[in-house]
Structures are given as C-alpha cells and as structure tokens.
N, C-alpha and C positions, 0 to 999 in steps of 0.2 A: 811804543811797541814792546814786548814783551820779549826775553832773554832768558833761556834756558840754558842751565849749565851741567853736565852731566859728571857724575861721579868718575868717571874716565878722561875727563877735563875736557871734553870736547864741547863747545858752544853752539846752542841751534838759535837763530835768529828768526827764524821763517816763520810764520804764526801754521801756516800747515804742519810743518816739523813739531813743533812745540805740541800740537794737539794731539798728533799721532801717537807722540811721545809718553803723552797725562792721559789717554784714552783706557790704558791697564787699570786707572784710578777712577775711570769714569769723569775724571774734572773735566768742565769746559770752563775756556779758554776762550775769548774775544777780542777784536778791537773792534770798535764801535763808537765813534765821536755822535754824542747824541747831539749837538750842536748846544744845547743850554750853557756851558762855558762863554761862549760869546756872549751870552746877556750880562757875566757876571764876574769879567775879570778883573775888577777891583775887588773883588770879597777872596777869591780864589788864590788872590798874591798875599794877601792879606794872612800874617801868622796869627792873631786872635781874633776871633771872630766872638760878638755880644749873643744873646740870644733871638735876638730880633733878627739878625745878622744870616745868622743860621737857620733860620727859621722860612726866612728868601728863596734859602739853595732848596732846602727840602721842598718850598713851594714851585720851583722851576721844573724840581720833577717832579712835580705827584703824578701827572698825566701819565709818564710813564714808567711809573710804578706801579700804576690801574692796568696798562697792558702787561707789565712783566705778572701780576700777578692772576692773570687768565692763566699762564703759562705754571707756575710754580705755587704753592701754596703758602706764599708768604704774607702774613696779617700787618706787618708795620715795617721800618725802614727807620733809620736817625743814619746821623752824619758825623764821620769820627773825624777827627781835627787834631792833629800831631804835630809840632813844631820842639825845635831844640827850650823852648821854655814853660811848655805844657806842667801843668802840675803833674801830674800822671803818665807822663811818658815813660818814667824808670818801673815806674807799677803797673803798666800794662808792656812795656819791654819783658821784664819777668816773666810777667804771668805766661805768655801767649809765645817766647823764642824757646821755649823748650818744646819736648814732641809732646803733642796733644790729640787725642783724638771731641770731636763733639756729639748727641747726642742728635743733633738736627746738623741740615747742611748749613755751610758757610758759602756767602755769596757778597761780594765787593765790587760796586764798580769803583773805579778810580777818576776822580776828578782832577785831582794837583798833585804832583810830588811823584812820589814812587816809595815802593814797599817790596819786602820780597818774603817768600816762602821757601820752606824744605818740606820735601815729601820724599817717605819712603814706598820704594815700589816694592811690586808683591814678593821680586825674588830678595829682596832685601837691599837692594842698592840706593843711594840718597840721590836727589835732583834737585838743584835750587834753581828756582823762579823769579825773575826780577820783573815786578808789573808796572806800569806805569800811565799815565792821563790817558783814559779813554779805554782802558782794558777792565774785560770785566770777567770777574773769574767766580765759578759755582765748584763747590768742593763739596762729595757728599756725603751724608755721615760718616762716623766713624770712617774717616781717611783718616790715616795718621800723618802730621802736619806738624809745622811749627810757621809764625810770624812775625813780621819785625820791621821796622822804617827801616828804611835804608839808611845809608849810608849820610845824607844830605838832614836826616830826622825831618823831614817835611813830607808829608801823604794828608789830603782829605779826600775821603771815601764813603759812600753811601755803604753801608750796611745792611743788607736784607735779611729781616726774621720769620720764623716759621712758629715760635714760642719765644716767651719769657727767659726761659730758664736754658732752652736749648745749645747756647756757647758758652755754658761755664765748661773749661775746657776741665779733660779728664786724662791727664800724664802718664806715658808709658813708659819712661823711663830710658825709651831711647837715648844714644851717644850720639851728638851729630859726628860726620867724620870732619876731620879739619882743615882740608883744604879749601871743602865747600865755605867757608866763609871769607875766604881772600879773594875771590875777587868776584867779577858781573859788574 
C-alpha cells in the first residue's frame, strides 16, 4: 500500500487520504492485486530477468492491458526492471529523480519492490509518494514530478505508453525540499 508523506511531515497511509490528497494533480492512485503475481513468483524474486523471461510477465498481462486500454489511450506497455546491479539504474536514477514534467501521462503499475515519487502541488508545496506491489498510479501530463527506486533499488513495473516519445522527461529546475527525502 501506498505512503504519503506531506511537506508538513505529516504521513497519510489510507489510500482514500492519499487520493484526496493527489486529486489537486488529478493523479490516481490504486491498490489493485490483479492476481498475475501468483502465476509468477519466481521471475518476480528474481533480480535479472533474460528476455524471454520478460517477455512471460508482459504476456501474463496483456489481457489486461486490452481492458485498461478501452479506458486510456495507451498503444504499448514494457516492463522496467530495477535491481542494485542494473546497468542503468544510476542513468535512469539521474535522468528521472530530478523535477520533470512529460509530454504524455505517466502510468505504472507496480509488480515487485517499491519506488517513490515527489510531486509539487499547485500552491507550491512538495509530497512524496512511496508506491509499492500492486499500486497503480496515472500521473497526467505535464504534472511536475520526479522518480526513483526506493530505498531497497528493487521495483519491476509495467509501464504504460500513449507515444514513443512522450516520457522523455522535460526538467524544471525545481529544488526538492530536504527533509522530503529522509524518510517513508
């Protein structure tokens, strides 16, 4: 379940709290065990995963990526894979923990691990996000945002596209504040 932590240090736990909370940004906020984990807890403990491998998970859900996509106009989906020995974990750390906004929404379910977000709300205050197995989060355009494995660097997550090109992110220059990163 999901942990929100507010610029005033206060913690919401409650996924109705937490939504109330991201509703100014329009994000939604989920927990949702689509049960496919159970077909597939050996791939999902699993920190490198072959392409074949990967290739399983994505087929576990296409089914429902057929129905989320009645709902959203999303054209494809791939599955990010993060562990402390990723080639690309420090270059997508980078690219993506500073404030960003995208061109298209951002949309994650989460399978394994956990990852967390900051988002600035409109009156300018920061809120960090801690997401974890079975949360699923839709962030839409132009929200300003930043992302990051947590703490454990283990997150596989379905990723939903609307375009190609739509999450190259595009930096504002935002300062996180710094308390927000100690703890959740």
């Amino acid at each position: 379940m999901s942990i929100l932590k507010l610029e005033n240090g206060q913690i919401l736990s409650h996924l109705s709290d937490i939504q109330r909370e991201l509703a100014t940004l329009n994000i939604q906020i989920e927990h949702q065990d689509l049960g496919k984990s159970l077909r597939s807890p050996e791939l999902l403990a699993q920190d490198i995963l072959s392409q074949q491998e990967k290739q399983r998970i994505l087929h576990l859900y296409e089914n429902d990526f057929e129905v989320l996509k009645q709902k959203v106009d999303y054209h494809f989906y791939d599955l990010l894979v993060l562990h402390p020995g990723s080639p690309n974990l420090y270059t997508l750390a980078a690219a993506y923990s500073r404030y960003h906004t995208h061109k298209d929404a951002e949309a994650l379910y989460i399978l394994a691990g956990e990852a967390m977000f900051g988002f600035v709300q409109p009156e300018g205050n920061q809120v960090q996000l801690l997401v974890q197995a079975h949360d699923y989060i839709y962030i839409p355009a132009e929200v300003e945002h930043w992302f990051s494995p947590a703490a454990s660097l283990h997150v596989k997550a379905l990723r939903y596209f609307t375009s190609a090109d739509g999450w190259i992110p595009e930096y504002t220059g935002t300062r996180f504040q710094d308390f927000l990163r100690n703890e959740c």
